[in-house]
N, C-alpha and C positions, 0 to 999 in steps of 0.2 A: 275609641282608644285614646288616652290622652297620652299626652307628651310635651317634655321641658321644648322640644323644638318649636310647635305652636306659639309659642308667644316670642318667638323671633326676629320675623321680621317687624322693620319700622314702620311706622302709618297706621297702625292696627287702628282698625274703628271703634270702641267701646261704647254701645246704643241702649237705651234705655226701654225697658218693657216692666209697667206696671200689672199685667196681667198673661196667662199662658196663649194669649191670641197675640197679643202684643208682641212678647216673643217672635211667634213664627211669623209675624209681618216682620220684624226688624230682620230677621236671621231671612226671611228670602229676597230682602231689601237689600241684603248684601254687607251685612253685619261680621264682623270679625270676630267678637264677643258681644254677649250680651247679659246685663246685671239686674237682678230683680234683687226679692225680699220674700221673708214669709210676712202671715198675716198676722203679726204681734210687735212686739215693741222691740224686736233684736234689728229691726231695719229703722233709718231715719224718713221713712214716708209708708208708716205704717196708717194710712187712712183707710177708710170705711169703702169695700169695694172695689179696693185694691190688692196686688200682692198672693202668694203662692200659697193650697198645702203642699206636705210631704209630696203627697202621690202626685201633685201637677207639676211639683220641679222635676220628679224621677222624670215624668212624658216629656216633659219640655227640654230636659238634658240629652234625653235620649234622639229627640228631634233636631235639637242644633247639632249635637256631634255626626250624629248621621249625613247634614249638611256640612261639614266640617269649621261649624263654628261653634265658641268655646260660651259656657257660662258661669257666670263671676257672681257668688253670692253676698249679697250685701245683711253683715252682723257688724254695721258701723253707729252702733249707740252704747250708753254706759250703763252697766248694770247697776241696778241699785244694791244696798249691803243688803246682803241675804237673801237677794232674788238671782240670782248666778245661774240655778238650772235651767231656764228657757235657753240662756244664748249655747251651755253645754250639751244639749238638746239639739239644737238647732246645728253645732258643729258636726254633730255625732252623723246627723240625718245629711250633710253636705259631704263629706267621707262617704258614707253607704250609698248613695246616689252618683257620686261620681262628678261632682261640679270639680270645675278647672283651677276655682281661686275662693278665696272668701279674702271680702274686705273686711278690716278691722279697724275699729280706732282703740278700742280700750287696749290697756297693756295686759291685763287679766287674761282677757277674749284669747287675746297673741298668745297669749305663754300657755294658756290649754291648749290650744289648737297645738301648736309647735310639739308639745310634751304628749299627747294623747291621739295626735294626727298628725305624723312628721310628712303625710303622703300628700298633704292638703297642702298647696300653696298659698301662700300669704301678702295681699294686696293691703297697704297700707291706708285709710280712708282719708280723704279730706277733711273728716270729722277730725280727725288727728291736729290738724293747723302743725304739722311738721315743716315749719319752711325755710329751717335753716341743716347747713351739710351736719351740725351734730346732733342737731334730732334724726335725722334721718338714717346717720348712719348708727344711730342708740338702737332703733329699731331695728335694723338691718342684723346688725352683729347678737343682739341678745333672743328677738324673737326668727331669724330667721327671712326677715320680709323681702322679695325680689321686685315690691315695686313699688312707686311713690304718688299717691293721686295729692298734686299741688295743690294749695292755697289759691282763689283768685287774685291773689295782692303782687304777684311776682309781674317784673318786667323780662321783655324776651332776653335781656343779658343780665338777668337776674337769673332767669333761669339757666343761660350758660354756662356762667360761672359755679351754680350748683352741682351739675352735672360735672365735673371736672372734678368733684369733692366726694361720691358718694357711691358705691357698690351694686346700687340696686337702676333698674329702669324707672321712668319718668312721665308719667301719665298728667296731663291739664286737660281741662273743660273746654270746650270750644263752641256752643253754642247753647243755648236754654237760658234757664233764668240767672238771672247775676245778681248776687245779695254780698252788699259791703260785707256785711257782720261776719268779722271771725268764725270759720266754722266750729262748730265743738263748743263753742263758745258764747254760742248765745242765748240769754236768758229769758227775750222780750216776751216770747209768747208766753212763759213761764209765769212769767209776774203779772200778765193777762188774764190763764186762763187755769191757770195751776198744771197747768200740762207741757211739758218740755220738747222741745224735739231733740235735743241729745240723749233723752233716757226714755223719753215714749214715743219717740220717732214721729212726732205729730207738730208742726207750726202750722196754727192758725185751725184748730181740727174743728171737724168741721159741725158738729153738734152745738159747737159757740157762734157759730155764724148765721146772721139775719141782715137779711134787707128791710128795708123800711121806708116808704113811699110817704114824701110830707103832701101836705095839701097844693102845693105849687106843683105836681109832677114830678119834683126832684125827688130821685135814689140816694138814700143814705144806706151802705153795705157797713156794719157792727159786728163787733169782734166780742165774743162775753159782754155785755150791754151797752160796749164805748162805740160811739162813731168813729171809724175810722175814715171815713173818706165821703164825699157827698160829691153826686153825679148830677148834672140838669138834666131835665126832658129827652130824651133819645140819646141820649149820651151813652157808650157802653160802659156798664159797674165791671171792674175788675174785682177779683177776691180779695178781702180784707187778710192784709199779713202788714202787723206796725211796722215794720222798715219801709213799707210804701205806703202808706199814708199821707194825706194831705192835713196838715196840722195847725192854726189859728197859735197867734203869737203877741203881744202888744205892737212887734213890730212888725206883722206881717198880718193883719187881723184879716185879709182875705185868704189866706191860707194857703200854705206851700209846704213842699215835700220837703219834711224837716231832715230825711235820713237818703231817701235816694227817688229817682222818681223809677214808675214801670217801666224797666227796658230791659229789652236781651241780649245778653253775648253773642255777639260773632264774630268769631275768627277765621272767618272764611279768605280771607286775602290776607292773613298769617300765617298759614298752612305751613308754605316752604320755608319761614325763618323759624317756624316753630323745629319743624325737621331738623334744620339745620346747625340750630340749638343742641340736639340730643334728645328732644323728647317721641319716646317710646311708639306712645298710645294717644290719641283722640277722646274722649269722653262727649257725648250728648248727654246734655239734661233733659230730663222729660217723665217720669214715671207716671205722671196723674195725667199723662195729654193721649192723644186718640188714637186709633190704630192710621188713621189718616195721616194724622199729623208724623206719626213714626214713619211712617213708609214713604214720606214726600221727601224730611229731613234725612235718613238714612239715605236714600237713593242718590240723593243729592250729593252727600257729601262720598259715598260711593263712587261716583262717577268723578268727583276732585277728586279724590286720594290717589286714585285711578289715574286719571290725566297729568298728576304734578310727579307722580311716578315713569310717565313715558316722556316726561319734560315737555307736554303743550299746557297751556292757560284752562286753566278753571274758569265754567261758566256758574255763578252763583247768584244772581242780580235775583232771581225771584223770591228768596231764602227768606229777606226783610219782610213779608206777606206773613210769616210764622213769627216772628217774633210777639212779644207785650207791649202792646199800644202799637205796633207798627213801628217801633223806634228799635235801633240799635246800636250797641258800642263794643269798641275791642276794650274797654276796663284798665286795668293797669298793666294791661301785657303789651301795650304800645307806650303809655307813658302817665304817670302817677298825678290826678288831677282830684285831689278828694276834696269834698265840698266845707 
């Protein structure tokens, strides 16, 4: 049975599940919500082997409510002209199933949804890049939206002061991958691979991608036929995505990461200014990562949310072992250092 009171209280965990297993590891991991996709291009991590049908969101809805936790459908990519009926398809099917929220970035997506499913709440996507009080409150007042998933580029009193401007709740990322690029907004893999992840919900997909073993032992991982990145001998290859690549330059001709290097968000020791700020919800990154990896990262920050709520100290020190490359950083929600 769903209800406005559900997304209430503060700290709400938001976890990510690529698959219906994924799911119920996140949701008995101690998930507050949890956001998937179907298997086509209405989500922005529509890859091969991921993502829901119809009849496995109905089970899977059916299974977190029963736990009494909520799931948030993710229709955060832009239709193309005259392909409109998958994502009104996909709204129709989130209504009849009973999902908690859909996120949206198009304004299209919003105003059907709003107009043809007033019942459906409406989560605003990151794909949006809404990160000022009048986009946000455009959205809020015209489609209806009660909640705002931030941009990575805000500072914690960047975010305070938004929150002081705007009608709706306040959802940020707190831990997974951290990619400079504008969300919504970026074209890279696009001009790569002819495939978008704002309209076919794909960076870096993965039919373009090859390793390449030179005669020295070194790994070179390729992206549609370019080298993106080259590894020595027992080096681990990361997946080729151009904003983390290593890139050769006149001035740099041994090659450095021209846009950011492999690392991941954690905000794990921002928790309480993040709260203290006004924001809502929590967000994990993760939909392509394992059910291991869900259930270690959920539990964990479970058990914060938990503890910064009875007012004792979070223990998080093992969290960095999850991260890309073993590196991590708080991003510009501590302080603005772009390269």
């Amino acid at each position: 049975m769903r209800a406005e009171g559900r997304f209430s209280e503060a700290g709400e965990l938001v976890c990510p599940a690529g698959t219906p297993a994924a799911l119920r590891t996140a949701v008995d991991a101690g998930a507050d919500s949890v956001y998937c996709g179907f298997r086509n291009a209405t989500n922005a991590r529509n890859f091969p082997g991921l993502n829901f049908s119809p009849e496995e969101l109905e089970a899977s809805v059916a299974y977190a409510h029963q736990r009494g936790a909520k799931v948030l459908l993710a229709l955060n990519t832009y239709p193309p002209a005259g392909k409109v009926d998958l994502w009104r398809d996909a709204a129709a099917i989130a209504a009849r199933v009973g999902v908690d929220a859909c996120i949206v970035a198009d304004m299209g997506v919003a105003q059907h949804i709003a107009t043809n499913h007033p019942s459906l709440r409406l989560h605003l996507s990151v794909q949006a890049a809404a990160s000022s009080p009048e986009a946000i409150r455009y959205y809020c007042q015209n489609f209806g939206v009660k909640r705002v998933v931030l941009p990575r580029i805000l500072t914690i009193p960047e975010i305070r002061a938004i929150k002081q401007e705007i009608p709706c709740e306040i959802e940020t990322f707190i831990f997974g991958n951290h990619g400079l690029m504008v969300e919504g907004r970026c074209s890279l893999t696009n001009w790569m691979t002819g495939e978008s992840t704002n309209m076919d919900g794909v960076c870096s997909p993965a039919a373009k991608v090859t390793y390449e073993e030179d005669a020295d032992g070194a790994l070179r991982s390729c992206l549609g036929g370019v080298t993106i990145d080259s590894f020595a001998p027992g080096e681990t290859a990361g997946y080729p995505t151009i904003c983390k690549g290593r890139y050769t330059a006149p001035h740099r001709p041994e090659g450095y990461y021209a846009f950011e290097e492999p690392v991941s968000l954690n905000l794990s020791r921002l928790l309480p200014d993040l709260m203290e700020a006004g924001v809502h919800a929590f967000k994990i990154e993760g939909r392509q990562r394992s059910k291991s990896y869900v259930r270690k990262v959920v539990g964990s920050f479970r058990e914060a949310v938990d503890a910064i709520r009875a007012g004792a100290t979070p223990d998080l020190a093992d969290l960095v072992a999850l991260t890309e490359g073993q590196k991590e950083t708080q991003g510009a929600f501590k302080t603005k250092k772009w390269r």
